[in-house]
Each structure stands twice: as structure tokens, then as C-alpha cells.
C-alpha positions in Angstrom: 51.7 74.8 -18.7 49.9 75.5 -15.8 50.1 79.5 -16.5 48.6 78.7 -19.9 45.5 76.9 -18.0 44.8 79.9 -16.2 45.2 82.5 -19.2 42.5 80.5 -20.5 40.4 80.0 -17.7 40.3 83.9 -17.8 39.2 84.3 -21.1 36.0 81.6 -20.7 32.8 83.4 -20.0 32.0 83.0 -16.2 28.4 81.7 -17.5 30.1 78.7 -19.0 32.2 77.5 -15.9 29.2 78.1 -13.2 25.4 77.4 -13.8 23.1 79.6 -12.4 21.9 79.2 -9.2 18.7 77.5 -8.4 15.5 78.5 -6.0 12.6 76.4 -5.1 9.2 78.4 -5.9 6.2 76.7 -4.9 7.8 73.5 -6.2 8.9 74.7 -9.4 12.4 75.4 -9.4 13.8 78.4 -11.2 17.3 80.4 -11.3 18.0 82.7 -8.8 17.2 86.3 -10.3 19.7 88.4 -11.4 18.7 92.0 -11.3 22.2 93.6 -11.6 22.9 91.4 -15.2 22.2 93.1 -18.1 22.7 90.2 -20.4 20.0 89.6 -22.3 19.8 85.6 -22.3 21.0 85.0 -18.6 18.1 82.7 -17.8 18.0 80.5 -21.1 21.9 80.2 -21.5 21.9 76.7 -19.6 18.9 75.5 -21.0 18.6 71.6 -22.4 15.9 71.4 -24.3 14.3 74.5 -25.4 17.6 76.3 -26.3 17.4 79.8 -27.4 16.5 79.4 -31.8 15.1 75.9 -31.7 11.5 75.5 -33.5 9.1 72.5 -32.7 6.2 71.9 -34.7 3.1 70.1 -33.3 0.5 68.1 -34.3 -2.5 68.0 -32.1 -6.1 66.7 -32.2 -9.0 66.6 -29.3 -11.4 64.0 -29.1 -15.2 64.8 -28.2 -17.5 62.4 -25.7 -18.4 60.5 -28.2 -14.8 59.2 -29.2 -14.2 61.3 -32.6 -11.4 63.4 -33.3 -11.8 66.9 -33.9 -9.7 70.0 -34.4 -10.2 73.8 -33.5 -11.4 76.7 -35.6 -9.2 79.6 -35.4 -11.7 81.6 -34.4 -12.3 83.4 -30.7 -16.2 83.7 -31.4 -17.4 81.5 -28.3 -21.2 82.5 -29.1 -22.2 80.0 -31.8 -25.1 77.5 -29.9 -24.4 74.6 -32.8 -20.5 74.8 -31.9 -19.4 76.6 -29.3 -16.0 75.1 -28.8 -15.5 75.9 -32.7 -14.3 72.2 -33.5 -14.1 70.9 -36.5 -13.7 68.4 -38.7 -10.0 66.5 -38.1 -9.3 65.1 -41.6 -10.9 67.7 -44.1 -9.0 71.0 -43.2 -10.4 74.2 -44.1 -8.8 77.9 -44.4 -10.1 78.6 -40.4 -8.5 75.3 -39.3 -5.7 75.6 -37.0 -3.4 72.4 -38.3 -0.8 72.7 -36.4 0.9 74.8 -34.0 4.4 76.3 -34.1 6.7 76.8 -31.0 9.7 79.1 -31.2 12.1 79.6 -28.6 13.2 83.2 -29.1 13.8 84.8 -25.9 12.7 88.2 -26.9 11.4 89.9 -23.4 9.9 92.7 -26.0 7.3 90.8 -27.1 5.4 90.9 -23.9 3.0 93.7 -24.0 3.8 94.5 -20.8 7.1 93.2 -19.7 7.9 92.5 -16.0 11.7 92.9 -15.4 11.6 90.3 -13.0 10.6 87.4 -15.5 12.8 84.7 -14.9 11.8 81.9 -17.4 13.0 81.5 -21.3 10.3 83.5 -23.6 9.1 81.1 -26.3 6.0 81.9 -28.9 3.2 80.1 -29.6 1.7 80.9 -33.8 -1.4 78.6 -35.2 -0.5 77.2 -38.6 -3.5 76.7 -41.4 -2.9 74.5 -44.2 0.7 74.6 -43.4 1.2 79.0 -43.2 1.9 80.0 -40.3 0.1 83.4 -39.1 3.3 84.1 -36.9 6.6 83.4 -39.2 8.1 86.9 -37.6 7.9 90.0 -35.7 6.9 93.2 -36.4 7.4 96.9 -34.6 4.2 99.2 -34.1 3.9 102.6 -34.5 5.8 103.1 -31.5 8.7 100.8 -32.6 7.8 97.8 -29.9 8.3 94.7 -31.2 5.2 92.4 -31.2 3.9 89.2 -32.7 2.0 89.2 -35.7 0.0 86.9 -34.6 0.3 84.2 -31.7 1.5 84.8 -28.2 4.4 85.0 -26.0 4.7 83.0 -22.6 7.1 81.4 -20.7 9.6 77.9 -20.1 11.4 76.9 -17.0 14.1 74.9 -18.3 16.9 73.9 -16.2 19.3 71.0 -14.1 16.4 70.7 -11.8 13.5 70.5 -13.5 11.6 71.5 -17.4 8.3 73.5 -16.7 6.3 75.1 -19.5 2.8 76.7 -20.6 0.9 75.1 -22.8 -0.9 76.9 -25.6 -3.8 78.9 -24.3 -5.1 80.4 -27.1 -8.5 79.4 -28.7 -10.6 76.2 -28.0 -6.7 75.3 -26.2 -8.3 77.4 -23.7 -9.4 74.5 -22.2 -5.1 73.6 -21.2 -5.2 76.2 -18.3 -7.2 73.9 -16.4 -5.3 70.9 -17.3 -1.9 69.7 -15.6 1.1 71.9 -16.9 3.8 70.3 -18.7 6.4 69.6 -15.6 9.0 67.0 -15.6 11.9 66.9 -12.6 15.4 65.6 -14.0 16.3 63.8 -10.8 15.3 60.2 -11.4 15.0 59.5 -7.3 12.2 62.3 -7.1 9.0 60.2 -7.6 6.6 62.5 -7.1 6.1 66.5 -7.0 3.4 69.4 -7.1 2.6 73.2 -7.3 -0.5 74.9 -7.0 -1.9 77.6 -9.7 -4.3 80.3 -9.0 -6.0 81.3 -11.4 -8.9 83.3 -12.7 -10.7 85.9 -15.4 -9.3 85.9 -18.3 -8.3 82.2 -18.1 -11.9 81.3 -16.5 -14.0 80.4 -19.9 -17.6 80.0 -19.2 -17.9 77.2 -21.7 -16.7 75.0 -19.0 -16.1 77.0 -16.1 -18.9 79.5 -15.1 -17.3 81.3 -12.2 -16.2 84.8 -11.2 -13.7 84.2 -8.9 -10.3 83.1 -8.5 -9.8 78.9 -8.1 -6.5 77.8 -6.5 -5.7 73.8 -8.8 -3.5 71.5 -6.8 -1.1 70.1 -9.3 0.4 66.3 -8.8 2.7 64.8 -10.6 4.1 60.7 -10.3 7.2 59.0 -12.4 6.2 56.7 -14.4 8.5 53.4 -16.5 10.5 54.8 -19.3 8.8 54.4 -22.5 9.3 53.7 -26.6 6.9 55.9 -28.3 7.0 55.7 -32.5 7.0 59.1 -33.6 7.0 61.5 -36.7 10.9 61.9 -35.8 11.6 57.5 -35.4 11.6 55.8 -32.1 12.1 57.4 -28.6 12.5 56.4 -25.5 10.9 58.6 -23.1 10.8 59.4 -19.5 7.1 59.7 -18.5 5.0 61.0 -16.1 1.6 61.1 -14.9 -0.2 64.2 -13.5 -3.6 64.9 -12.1 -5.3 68.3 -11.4 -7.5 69.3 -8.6 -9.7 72.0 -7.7 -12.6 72.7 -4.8 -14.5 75.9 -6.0 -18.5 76.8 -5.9 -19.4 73.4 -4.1 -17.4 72.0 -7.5 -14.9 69.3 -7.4 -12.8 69.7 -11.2 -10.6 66.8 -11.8 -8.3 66.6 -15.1 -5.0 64.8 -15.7 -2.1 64.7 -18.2 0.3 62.0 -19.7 3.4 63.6 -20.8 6.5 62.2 -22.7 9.8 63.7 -21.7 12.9 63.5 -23.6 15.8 65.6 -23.4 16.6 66.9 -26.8 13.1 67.2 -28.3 11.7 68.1 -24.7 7.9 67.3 -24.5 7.2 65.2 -27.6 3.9 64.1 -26.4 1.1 65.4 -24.1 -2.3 63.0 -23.4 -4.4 65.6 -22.1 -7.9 64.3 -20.1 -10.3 68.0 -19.9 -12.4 68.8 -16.9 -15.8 68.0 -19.4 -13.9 64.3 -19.6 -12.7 65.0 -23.5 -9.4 64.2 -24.4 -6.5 66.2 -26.3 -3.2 64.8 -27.5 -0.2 66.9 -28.8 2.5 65.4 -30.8 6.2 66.9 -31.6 6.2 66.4 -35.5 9.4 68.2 -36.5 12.1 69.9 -34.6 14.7 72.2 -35.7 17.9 74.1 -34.4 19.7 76.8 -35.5 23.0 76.5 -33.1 
């Protein structure tokens, strides 16, 4: 019996038995890198929520200073005097409104148009849907054979034991996210509170609500919050949730934003209640979730 245990012990992957060890990195905590692994998924293998072929689908919509919801134009002219954060109209979509926005968890490193073989996070895409057609259903290989997005962008998750850490989508009017309070929840329910700092700068600086040349280092807080029911496109679900605030001293400028996010552990991040640096507001909403394992 006991010989029996071990032939099969032998034959488990070593991946499956031991997680990944894990580093704190400015507060964030990450798995230890890997350099001498050649396997391809060795940082999203443990994942729990965004596992390697899942697809979320989001709802979103940003409300102006004077209370009325709005979406964006999927456009990146910034030049227009009568609308220069290309918002539009949140019930009467158009062809050049973004309706939604697609997240897929693929993991391909290739996509990056300059890869960093140090990247240690799970690679997910961002694509902008319009009338329900997404402009990024696949990939495609240039002249070169590199494999590229047809349309979107490729970023990063930190998804772990420890903690789940993501970009947010930072294409477009979403712009306005970099400034905001990242998506970052820590597992461990005695941790009430956490940080990390982002420095950041041109090209995430937009002069429609930031007009600076420099770098600005944002102090990022984060407090537990009670567990919450939220009714949702997918039924009811109880989520952990989390309060975060953003700070920044630049240019004899105090910038203040904040974020309400909605943990669960399956559908990750199934709501985000964004407050901007102008004082507008932006809420994104899981609407449909899907898995290939």
C-alpha cells in the first residue's frame, strides 16, 4: 500500500503538491521568480480567480458632475473643445460606443510588444465591445510572425494565496483608472488594512486632468470593509469589500480619488465604484463570466 502511495506521489506534477513561493514587493505580494523554469504558465498555475481561459464581460458607465450617466467613444482624439472626454450618450448606443468591455485571461507573454522575461504576473487582455462585436475576438501574427492583439491591450494580474491585484483598463476616456485606486484585495481576513505606492508618468499623465511633465509618486490605501449582498447580472453574491483611497502631492497639487471594490472568489472583481480626481464617478460591473477548464 504504502509503495503504491509513493509511485503515485512520483507521477503528480511537483506544481500541484507545492505552491509557489511568495515575496512581498512594495506591499503587493507576488511569486518568487523563476528564471531557470521554462514552463510557460508557472505564475498563473495557482491562480483562484482569473485562471488561465476564463472570459469576463463588463458592464461599465461613468457619471458626469452633474449626476448623468455617460459612456465613452472609442475614439483616442482628445482634441474636440465640445467633448473632450468623448462621452456619450449611456442609453442610445452608436457604432463608436464602447458598450462593454471584454477580459480574457490568456497568458500569452507574446502579446507584449516588448516582453520583459522577468514578468511575474498572469497576462490577461483587455478588447472594447460595440454593439455587442468585440474588436479583439483573437490574435493575429505580423509580418514578422509575432503574435499581437487585434485590437485591445495586454497587461497584467497578480493572483495568488496572498493577495488578487490587477490593472484596470487604461485605454481611452478609462484613462482616467491610472489615477484611481487599483483593484487589490488581500485574502487574509485579519489584515485590515494595506498599501503600495505607484509612480507614474508620460504616457499615463493625460492633460485632460492632469497637466504635468513629470513623474507623481500615488500612495495607495486600502481598508476591509463588512461582507456584502450585491444583486447582479449573474443572481445574488456575497462579497468581500473594500475601501481604497488614492493620494498624490505634485506641482503644489493635492489629487485625491477612491475606489469601492467587490471581491468574490470565483468571479474575482464583480464590481468597482470608482470616484475620479475631477470628483466624477465610474462603476464597472461583471455581467457574464465564462470558463473553459
Amino acid at each position: 500500500m504504502n509503495r503504491n502511495i509513493l509511485i503515485l506521489l512520483i507521477f503528480i506534477p511537483v506544481g500541484k503538491l507545492f505552491a509557489q513561493e511568495l515575496i512581498s514587493d512594495g506591499g503587493i505580494y507576488i511569486e518568487k521568480p523563476d528564471y531557470s523554469s521554462t514552463e510557460k504558465h508557472r505564475y498563473s498555475r495557482d491562480n483562484i480567480s482569473y485562471k488561465l481561459k476564463t472570459t469576463f464581460i463588463f458592464d461599465y458607465y461613468y457619471i458626469d458632475n452633474s449626476g448623468v450617466k455617460k459612456k465613452f467613444l472609442l475614439s483616442k482624439n482628445i482634441t474636440s473643445v465640445d467633448n473632450p472626454l468623448n462621452l456619450t450618450d449611456y442609453q442610445n448606443l452608436t457604432d463608436s460606443t464602447i458598450a462593454q468591455i471584454k477580459l480574457i485571461v490568456t497568458d500569452s507573454v507574446e502579446t507584449f510588444p516588448n516582453y520583459d522575461s522577468t514578468y511575474t504576473q498572469t497576462v490577461m487582455s483587455y478588447a472594447y465591445i460595440i454593439k455587442n462585436d468585440s474588436l479583439c475576438e483573437c490574435f493575429q501574427r505580423d509580418e514578422t510572425n509575432r503574435l499581437f492583439l487585434c485590437s485591445g491591450v495586454s497587461t497584467g494580474v497578480i493572483d495568488n494565496a496572498k493577495n488578487l491585484w490587477m490593472h484596470p483598463p487604461r485605454q481611452f476616456t478609462f484613462k482616467i483608472l491610472q489615477l484611481n485606486p487599483f483593484p487589490f484585495y488581500y485574502l487574509d481576513e485579519s489584515v485590515n488594512h494595506w498599501s503600495w505606492d505607484l509612480e507614474t508618468g508620460n504616457p499615463y499623465l493625460d492633460p485632460r486632468w492632469i497637466n504635468y511633465k513629470g513623474n507623481i509618486k500615488i500612495h495607495f490605501d486600502y481598508t476591509r470593509q463588512k461582507d456584502e449582498i450585491i444583486n447582479s447580472p449573474l443572481g445574488k453574491i456575497k462579497c468581500k469589500v473594500t475601501n481604497g483611497t488614492g493620494t498624490s502631492e505634485f506641482d503644489n497639487t493635492t489629487m485625491k480619488t477612491s475606489l469601492k471594490s467587490y471581491y468574490h472568489p470565483k468571479y474575482g472583481f464583480v464590481r468597482l465604484e470608482y470616484t475620479n480626481i475631477d470628483g466624477t464617478k465610474m462603476v464597472i460591473q461583471l455581467i457574464k463570466y465564462s470558463s473553459n477548464e
